[in-house]
N, C-alpha and C positions, 0 to 999 in steps of 0.2 A: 493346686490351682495356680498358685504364682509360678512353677515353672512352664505350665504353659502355657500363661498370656505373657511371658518374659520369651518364650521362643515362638510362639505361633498365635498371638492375638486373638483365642480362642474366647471367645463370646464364655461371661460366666456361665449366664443362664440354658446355653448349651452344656456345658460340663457338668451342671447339676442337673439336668434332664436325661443324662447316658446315666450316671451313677445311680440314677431311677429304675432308669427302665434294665440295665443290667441285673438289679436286683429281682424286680420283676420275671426277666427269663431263666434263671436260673433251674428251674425243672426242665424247659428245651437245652440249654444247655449241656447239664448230665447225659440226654440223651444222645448227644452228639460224640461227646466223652467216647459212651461207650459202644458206638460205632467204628470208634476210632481206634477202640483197645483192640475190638473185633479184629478188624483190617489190619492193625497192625502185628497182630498174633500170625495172620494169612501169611502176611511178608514173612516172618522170622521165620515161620516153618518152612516155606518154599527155600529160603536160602540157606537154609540147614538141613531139606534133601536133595536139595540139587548140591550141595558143598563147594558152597562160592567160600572161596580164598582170596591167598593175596595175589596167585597166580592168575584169577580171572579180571584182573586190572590189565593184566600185557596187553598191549596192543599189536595191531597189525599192519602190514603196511601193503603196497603190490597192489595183487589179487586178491589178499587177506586169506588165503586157504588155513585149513587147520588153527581156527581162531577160537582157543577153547571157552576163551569169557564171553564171546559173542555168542557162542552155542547154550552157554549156561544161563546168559541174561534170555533167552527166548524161552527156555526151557522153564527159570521163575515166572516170566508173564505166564505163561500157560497155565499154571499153578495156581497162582494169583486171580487168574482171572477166568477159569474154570472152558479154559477151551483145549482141543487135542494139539495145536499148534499155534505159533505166533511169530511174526515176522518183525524185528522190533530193529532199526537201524537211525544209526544219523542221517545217511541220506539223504532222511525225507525230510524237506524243508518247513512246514508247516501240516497241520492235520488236511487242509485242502491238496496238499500232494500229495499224502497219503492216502485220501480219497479216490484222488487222481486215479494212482496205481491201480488202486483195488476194482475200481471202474471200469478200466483201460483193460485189466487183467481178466478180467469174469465176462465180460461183453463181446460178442462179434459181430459184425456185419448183420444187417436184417433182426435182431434181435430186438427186444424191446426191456426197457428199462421205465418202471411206475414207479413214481416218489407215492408214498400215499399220506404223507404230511403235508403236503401242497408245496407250493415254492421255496426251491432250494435256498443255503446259504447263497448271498450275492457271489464270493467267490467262486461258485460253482456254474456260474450261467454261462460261462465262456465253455466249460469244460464241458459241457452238456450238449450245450448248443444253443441253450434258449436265447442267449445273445450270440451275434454271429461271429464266428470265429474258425478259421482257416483246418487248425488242431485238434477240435472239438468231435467228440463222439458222434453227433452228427452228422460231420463229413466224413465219418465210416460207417456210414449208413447205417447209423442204429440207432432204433426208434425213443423218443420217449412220452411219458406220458405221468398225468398228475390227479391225483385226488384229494381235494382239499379236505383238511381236518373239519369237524362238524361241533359244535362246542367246544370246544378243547378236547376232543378227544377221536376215535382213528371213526371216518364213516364207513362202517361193518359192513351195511347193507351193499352200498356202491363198491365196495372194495368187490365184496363175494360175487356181484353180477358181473364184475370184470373180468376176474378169475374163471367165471364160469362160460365166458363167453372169448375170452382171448390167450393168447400163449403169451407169458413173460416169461423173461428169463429172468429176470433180478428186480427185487425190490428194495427200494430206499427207505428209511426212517431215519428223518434227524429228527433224534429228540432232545436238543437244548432247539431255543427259539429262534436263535439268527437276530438279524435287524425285523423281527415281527413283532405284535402285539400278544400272540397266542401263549400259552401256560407251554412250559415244557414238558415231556411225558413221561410220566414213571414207569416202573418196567416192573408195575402190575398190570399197567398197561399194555407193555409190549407184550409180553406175556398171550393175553390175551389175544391179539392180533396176530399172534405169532401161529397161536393152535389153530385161530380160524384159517390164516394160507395156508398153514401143511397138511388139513384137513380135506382143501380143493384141490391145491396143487403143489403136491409135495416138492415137484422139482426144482421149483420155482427158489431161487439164491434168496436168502431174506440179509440183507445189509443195512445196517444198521450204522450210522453217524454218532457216535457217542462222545464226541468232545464234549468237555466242562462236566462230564456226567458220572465218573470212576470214582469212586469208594463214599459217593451220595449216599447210597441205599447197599444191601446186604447180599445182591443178586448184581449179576452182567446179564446184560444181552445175551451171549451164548449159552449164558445155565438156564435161559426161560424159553430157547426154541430158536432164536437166530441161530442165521449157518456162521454170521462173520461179523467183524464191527471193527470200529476204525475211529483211534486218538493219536492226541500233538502233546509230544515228551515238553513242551512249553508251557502245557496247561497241569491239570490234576497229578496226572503221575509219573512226572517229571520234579516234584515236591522244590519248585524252586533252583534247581542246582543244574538240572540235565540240561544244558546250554541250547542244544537243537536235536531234532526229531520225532518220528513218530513208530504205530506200531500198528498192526492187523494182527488179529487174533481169531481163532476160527477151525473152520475143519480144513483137516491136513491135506486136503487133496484141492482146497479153495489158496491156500497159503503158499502152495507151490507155484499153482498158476501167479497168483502176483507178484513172490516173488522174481518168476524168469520176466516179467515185466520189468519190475524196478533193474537185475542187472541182466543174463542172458538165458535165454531159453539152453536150458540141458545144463545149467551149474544153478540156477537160482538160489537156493541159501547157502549154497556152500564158497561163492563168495562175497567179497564185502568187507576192505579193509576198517577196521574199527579207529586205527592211529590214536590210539590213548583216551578215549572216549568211556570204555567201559567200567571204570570208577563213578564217573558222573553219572553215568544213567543207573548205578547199582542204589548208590548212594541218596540219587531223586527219588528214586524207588522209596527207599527205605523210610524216607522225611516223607511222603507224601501223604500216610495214612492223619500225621498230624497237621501236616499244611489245607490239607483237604477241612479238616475240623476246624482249622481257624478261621477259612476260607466262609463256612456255613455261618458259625457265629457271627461273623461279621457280619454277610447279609440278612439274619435274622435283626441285631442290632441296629443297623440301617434301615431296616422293613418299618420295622416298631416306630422309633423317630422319626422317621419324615410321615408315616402316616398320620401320627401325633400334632404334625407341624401343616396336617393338611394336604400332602401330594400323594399320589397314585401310585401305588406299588405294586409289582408282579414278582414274584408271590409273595401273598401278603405273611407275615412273623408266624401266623396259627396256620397258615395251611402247610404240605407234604413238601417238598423241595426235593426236585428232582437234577438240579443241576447246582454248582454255584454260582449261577448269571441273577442278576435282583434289576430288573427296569424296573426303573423311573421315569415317570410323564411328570415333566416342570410346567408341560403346556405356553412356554415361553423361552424366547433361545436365551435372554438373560440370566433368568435362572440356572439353564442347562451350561450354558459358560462358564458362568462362575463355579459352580460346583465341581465341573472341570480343574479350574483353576486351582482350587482347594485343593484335590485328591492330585496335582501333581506338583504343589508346593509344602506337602506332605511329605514327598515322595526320597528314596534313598538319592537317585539322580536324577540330575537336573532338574532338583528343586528350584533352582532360580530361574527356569524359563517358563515361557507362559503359552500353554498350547490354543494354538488358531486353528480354527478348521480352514482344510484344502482338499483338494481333490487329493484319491486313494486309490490307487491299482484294483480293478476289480468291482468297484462303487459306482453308483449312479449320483449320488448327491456327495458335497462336500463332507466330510467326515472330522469332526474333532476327538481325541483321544489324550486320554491322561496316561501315562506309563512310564512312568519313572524306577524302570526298570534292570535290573542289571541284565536279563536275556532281553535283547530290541525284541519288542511284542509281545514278552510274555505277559499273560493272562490270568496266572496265580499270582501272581503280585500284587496288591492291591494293582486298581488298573479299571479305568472307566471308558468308553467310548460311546458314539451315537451319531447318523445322521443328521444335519441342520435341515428339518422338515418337520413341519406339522402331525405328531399332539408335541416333540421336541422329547424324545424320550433315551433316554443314556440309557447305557446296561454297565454294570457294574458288574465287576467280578474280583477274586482271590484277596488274599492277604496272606503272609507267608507268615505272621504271628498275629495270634488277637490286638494285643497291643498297638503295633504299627497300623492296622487296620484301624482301629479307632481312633488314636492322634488323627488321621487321615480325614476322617467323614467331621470330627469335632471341626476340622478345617475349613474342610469343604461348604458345610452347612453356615459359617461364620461368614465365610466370604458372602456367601446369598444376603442373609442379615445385614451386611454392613455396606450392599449396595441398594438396598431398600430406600 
């Protein structure tokens, strides 16, 4: 305790409340463990048949032709993540270009595209069209259309009367929540909704958004009936390390098409300089089945205490956790600042500055975020952010060790307390 009211002025009676309730989760805990043994059993065997070396670090440069690590690293996602292909590059600049791509790729003219989780991540309204924009799907004349979630969960009814009654080409599911209030969706879930569309309309693309949502649960989107899904090598399995990018994963004949998207039509994966990249992303790889575990503990942790202390939490410590994203309603921007404030004077960098909400590329309202980050934006790192608007609600996500995730929130929580 005196090292860390000697480094971070952490409130006793907060210290003694984590050392509580830690002992308390300890059966959720275990089970996180061995989720995590699971997953990372997954990795070692994929990179012990696919027979990554030291060879698959070389990079490429040019065109990138004949880039064996790049070939090897798509060939482990696959594996990993139980799809026939995957398209896994730095390229992509965040999981929203990656999106992009897969969008942009599977979509033509006169088509229609149905989210059936309701409204998109904010970064994606431009790209859709729902806000106007010159580049947007859109202005290539392709339809879209939305059906909102019905208690937290997909509405069956309205989906099957859509299906029954209109031609899509592609459907959307994001199942982490965005800047919403709704639960994110397990992929018991998806599952489910998966057998209902291929049941009316099999041809129909099922696309799945699965950022924040990779080595959660024991299943992907593809082993439960999606054709395709789509992550940011900055969040879950990217384990901390993989600097930028993202991946598609999916069926081999959906994987090609986005590829010749991302570089050209008639070479699509075969090029793509990697430039010394493929260590990092083997390497995030490999961390991420434990970064991901530290990542849950942590929001369980969190859940438990501030519930304890009185505030709103999504999903609460007992319920399923299908992402590692944890909102918080402070119901007040005071509180939601300062908690801020905590989780980025916690943080490895730029602990000494103090984040202010501003406007954000892609946002409607100003935006404050904690992320004292070594990749700018990443998302498994400890790492909070939120709209400044009414009930005032932060989402929190990652930590890259239990440890650093706790010093962080012990922080965070202290700061609220001592602006009381």
């Amino acid at each position: 305790m005196n090292k860390y009211l000697e480094y971070y002025q952490i409130e006793e009676n907060i210290y003694n409340k984590v050392l509580e309730i830690e002992k308390s989760l300890q059966e959720e805990f275990q089970k996180i463990d061995k989720e995590e043994e699971l997953n990372s059993l997954k990795v070692l065997a994929a990179f012990k048949k696919v027979g990554i070396s030291e060879n698959s670090f070389i990079g490429t440069t040019g065109y990138g032709y004949n880039d064996l690590g790049r070939s090897q690293i798509e060939e482990v996602y696959s594996l990993v993540l139980g799809s026939e292909d995957a398209l896994v590059r730095r390229d992509f600049i965040s999981g929203s270009h990656a999106l992009t791509v897969c969008l942009f790729g599977l979509l033509r003219p006169n088509e229609t595209m149905l989210s059936i989780t309701g409204l998109p991540y904010d970064t994606l309204h431009e790209v859709i069209g729902i806000k106007e924009n010159k580049s947007s799907l859109k202005s290539f004349g392709i339809n879209y259309e939305q059906i909102d979630l019905k208690d937290n969960d997909f509405d069956y009814a309205k989906i099957k009367e859509y299906l029954e009654n209109n031609q899509v080409r592609l459907i959307e599911i994001q199942r982490s929540r965005g800047y919403s209030e709704r639960k994110s969706l397990t992929i018991s879930k998806v599952a489910k909704v998966c057998k209902l569309i291929k049941e009316i309309s099999p041809e129909t693309i099922i696309m799945v958004d699965n950022c924040y949502c990779e080595f959660v649960e024991d299943k992907t989107p593809v082993e439960v009936g999606a054709d395709i899904m789509v992550g940011s090598l900055i969040k879950n399995l990217g384990g901390g390390i993989t600097p930028n990018g993202g991946y598609i994963a999916g069926k081999k004949e959906l994987i090609n098409l986005c590829a010749e998207r991302l570089t050209v039509p008639g070479e699509g994966k075969e090029v793509g300089p990697t430039l010394g990249f493929n260590k990092d992303i083997l390497m995030g790889l490999y961390h991420a089945p434990y970064v991901v575990a530290s990542s849950l503990k942590i929001s369980l942790l969190t859940a438990k205490l501030l519930e304890e202390l009185g505030y709103f939490v999504n999903p609460s410590y007992k319920e399923e956790h299908a992402d590692i994203v944890l909102s918080i309603t402070f119901g007040n921007k005071e509180d939601l600042i300062k908690y801020a404030e905590g989780i980025q004077g916690a943080s490895a960098i730029d602990a000494n500055s103090i984040p202010i909400p501003s406007p954000m590329p892609g946002y409607d309202n100003d935006i404050i975020m904690a992320s004292g980050s070594f990749t700018q934006g990443s998302s498994i790192e400890i790492s909070c952010d939120g709209p400044l608007k009414e009930p005032y609600i932060l989402y929190q996500q990652g930590s890259l060790t239990y440890s650093y995730g706790k010093i962080a929130i012990m922080n965070a929580i202290s700061k609220i307390i001592k602006n009381k």
